[in-house]
N, C-alpha and C positions, 0 to 999 in steps of 0.2 A: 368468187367461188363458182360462180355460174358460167363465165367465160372456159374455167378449169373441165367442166363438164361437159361443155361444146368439144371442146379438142379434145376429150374421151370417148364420146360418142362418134366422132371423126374416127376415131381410130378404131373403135370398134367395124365403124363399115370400110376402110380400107382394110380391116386385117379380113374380112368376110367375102369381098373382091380379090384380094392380091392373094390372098391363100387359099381364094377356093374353098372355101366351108361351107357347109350345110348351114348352116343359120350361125346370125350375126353374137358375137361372143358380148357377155352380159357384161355392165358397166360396172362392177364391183371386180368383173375376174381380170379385167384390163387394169383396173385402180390397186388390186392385190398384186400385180408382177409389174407395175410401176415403182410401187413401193418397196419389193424385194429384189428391184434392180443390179444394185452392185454386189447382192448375194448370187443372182443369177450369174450377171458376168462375171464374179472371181472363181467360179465355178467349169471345170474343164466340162464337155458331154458327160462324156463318162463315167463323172463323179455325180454327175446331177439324174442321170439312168441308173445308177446302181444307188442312191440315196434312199432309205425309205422312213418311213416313219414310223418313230418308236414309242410306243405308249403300253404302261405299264400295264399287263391284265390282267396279273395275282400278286399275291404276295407269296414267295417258295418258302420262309417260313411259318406261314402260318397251313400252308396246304402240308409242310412234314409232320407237325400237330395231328392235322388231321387225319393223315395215313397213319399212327401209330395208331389214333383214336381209335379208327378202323380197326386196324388189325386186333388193336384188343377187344372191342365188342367181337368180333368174328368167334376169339379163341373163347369168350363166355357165348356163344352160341347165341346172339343177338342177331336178330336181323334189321337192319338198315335201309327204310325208304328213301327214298330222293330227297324227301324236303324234311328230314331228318340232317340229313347229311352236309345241307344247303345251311338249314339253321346253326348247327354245328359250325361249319367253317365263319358263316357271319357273327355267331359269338366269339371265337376265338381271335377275329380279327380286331373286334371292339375290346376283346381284353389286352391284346399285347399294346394297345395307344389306350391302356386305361379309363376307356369309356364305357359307358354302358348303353346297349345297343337299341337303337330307337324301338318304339314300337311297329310303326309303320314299316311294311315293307317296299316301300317307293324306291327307284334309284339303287335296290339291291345290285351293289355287286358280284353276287353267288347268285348268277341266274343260271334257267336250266341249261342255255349254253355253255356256261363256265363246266357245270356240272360235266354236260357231254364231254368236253376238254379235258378236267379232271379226271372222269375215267380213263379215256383215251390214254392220257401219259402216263398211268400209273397200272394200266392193262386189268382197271378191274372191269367186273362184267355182272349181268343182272341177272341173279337167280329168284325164280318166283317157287315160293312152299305150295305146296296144295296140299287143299286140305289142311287138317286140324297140326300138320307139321310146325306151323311154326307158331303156333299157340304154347305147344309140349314144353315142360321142362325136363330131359329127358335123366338128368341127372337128381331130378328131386323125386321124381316116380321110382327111382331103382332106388333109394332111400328109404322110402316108404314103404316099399313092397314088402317085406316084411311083415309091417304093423298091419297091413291090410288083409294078410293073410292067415295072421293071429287072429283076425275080426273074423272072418268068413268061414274058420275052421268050428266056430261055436252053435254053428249053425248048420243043420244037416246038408246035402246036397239038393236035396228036391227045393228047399229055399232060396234056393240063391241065384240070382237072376243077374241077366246084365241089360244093364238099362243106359242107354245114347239117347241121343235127341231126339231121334227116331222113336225109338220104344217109346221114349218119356211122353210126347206127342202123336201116339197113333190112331187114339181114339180120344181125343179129348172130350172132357163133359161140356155137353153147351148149358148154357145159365140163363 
């Protein structure tokens, strides 16, 4: 084995001579295209230049899950943080391989790159609420509105006050 290792370090300083390189090419990267030899040669250029490598980086069913998910929290007026959304996709991926999904989030698949990605293909985009917007239920308050106003009619005008966080807090008693 040792001899084997002398003629690769040979080779690494003739390839760093005869090719003209900037510094001499490491004894593992010489050992890796020794070994992938006759893949190399049965290989035309041009199929080894346009070759790239393919690695899996979602799952497209489990991201169309997701986009329905989406779109239905949207239509009940939910709003959606990022590690909402991240959680989400990493649940539904442990569900379709019937597992249940670690605790730990190490080695997360659904990182915020994925995330950037996932919107990007699917053209969503970030709205932020301000203010007490996205607090509201905006459909339980006109429900209510009524009853509210059966309360406050029992009570003269001069009574009836409106009290926010503000009011509630403007003078508070010290203790």
């Amino acid at each position: 084995m040792n001899g084997g290792r002398v003629v690769i370090e040979e080779i690494c300083r003739w390839a760093a001579v005869n090719l003209k390189l900037e510094t001499t090419p490491c004894y593992r990267t010489i050992l890796r295209i020794l070994n992938r030899k006759t893949t190399i040669e049965s290989q035309t250029f041009s199929e080894q230049k346009n070759q790239k490598k393919r690695v899996p980086l979602t799952d497209y069913e489990v991201e169309n899950e997701l986009k329905t998910w989406i779109y239905k929290m949207w239509d009940k007026n939910v709003f959606l943080s990022d590690s909402i959304i991240q959680e989400k996709a990493r649940r539904l991926s442990y569900s379709r391989k019937n597992q249940s999904p670690p605790q730990r989030k190490y080695g997360n698949m659904y990182s915020n790159g994925w995330l950037y990605s996932f919107k990007k293909r699917n053209h969503f985009k970030c709205y932020k609420s301000h203010g007490e917007a996205g607090d509201a239920d905006v459909n339980a308050a006109e429900r209510e509105l009524p009853v509210l106003r059966s309360l406050i009619e029992q009570y003269g005008e001069r009574n009836v006050f409106n009290a926010d966080e503000f009011g509630l807090n403007y003078r508070p008693l010290l203790t």
